[in-house]
C-alpha positions in Angstrom: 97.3 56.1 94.5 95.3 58.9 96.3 93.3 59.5 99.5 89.3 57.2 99.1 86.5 57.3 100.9 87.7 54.0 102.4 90.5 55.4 104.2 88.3 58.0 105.8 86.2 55.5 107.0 89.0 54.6 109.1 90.5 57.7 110.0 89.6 58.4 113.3 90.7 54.6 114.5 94.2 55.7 113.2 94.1 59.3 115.3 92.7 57.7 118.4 95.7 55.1 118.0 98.2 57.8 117.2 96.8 59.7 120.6 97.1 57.2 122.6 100.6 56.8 121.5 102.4 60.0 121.5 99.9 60.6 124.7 97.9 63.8 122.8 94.6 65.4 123.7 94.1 66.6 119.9 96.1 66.2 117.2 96.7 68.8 114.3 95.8 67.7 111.6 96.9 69.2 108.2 95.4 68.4 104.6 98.2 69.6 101.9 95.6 69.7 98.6 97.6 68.9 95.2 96.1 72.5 93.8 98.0 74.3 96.0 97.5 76.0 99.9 97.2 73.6 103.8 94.3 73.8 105.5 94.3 73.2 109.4 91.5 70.8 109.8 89.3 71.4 112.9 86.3 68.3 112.0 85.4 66.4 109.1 81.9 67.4 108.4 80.9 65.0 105.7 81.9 62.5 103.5 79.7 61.1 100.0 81.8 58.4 97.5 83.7 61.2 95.6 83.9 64.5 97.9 84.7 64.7 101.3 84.1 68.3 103.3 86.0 69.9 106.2 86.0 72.4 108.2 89.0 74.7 109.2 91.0 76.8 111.2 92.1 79.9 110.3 96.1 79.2 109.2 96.8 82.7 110.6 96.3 81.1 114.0 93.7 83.8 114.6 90.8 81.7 116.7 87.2 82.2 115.4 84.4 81.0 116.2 82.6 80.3 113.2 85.4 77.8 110.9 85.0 78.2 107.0 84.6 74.8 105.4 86.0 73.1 102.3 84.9 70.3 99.9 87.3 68.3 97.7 87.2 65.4 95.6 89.5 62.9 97.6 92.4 62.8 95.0 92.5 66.3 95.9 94.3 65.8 98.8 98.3 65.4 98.2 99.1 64.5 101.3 97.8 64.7 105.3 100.5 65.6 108.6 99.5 64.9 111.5 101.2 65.5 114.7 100.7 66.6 118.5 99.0 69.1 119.6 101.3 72.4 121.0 98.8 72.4 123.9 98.5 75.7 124.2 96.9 76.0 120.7 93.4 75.2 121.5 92.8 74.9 117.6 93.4 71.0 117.6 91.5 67.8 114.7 88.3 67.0 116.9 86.8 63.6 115.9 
């Protein structure tokens, strides 16, 4: 079963939990699509019942200030990572 709409309804409870946890300012989050390539995820932008869109970091590490943005169908996403922040990144998930 993939990623729904109904999960990311909920998706910023879990990273709010998970930062409280593992005591993190601003998670990375990653979004491993099933057609290939990871995208760093800087904010979800928008979300409809079949397509959710993103914006992203550049996955060079370069910072920019204007993010490109991405929209996939939800069972486009294989999988999601998520883990703490390296601090001195700056390029963090912001919910």
């Amino acid at each position: 079963m993939g990623f729904t709409k109904e999960y990311f309804d909920t998706f910023d409870q879990d990273l709010v939990a998970y930062c409280k946890k593992f005591k993190t300012d601003a998670p990375t989050v990653t979004f491993k699509l099933v057609c290939g390539g990871e995208y760093k995820v800087a904010t979800i932008m928008s979300r409809t019942d079949k397509l959710i869109s993103f914006a992203y970091h550049d996955m060079r590490g370069k910072r920019s200030v204007t993010l490109q943005m991405m929209i996939v169908p939800y069972s486009g996403i294989a999988w999601i990572d998520v883990r703490p922040s390296k601090g001195k990144e700056g390029m963090g998930f912001s919910v």
